[in-house]
N, C-alpha and C positions, 0 to 999 in steps of 0.2 A: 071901449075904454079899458086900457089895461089893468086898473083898480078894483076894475069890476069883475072884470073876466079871472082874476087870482079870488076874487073874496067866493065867489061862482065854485071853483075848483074847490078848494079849503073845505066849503059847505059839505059837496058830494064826497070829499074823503072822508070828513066827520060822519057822515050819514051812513060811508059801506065799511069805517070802524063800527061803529053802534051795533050795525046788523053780524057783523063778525064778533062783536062779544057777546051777544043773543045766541048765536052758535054754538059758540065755546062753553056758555051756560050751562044749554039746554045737556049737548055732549056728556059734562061733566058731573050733572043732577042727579046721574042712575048710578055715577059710580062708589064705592063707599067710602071715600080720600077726594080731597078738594085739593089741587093747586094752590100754593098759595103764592105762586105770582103767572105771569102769562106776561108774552108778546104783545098782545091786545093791549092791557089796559097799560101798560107802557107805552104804545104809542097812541091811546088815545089821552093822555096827561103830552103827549109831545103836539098830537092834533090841536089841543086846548090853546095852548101856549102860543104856536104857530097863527091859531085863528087871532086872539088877541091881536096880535100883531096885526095882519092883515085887514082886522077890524077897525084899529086904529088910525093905519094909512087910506083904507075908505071912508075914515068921519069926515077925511079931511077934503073929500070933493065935494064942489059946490056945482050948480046948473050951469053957469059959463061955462064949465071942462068939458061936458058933456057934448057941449054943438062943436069944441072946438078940432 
């Protein structure tokens, strides 16, 4: 199911952003000046958004879609 297979995708982006701002963290912890924006959490505020969406258009399948 195509609703499924994008909510699928979305998850694992949100998941290797997460681990990519754990990176950037960790990177940034020893230094003595902090960023104070990054790539990262700019696109994980775009991942969010995105997922809602894609969450939304998966409430919306029921068990008949699925054999169909």
């Amino acid at each position: 199911m195509k609703k499924l297979e994008s909510l699928e995708q979305e998850l694992k982006a949100m998941l290797n952003n997460i681990d990519r701002i754990k990176d950037f963290k960790k990177e940034y912890e020893a230094m003595k000046w902090q960023p104070c924006q990054s790539n990262e959490v700019g696109e994980l505020k775009h991942r969010i958004v995105v997922l809602k969406q894609t969450l939304t258009r998966a409430s919306k399948i029921n068990t008949n879609q699925l054999f169909e």
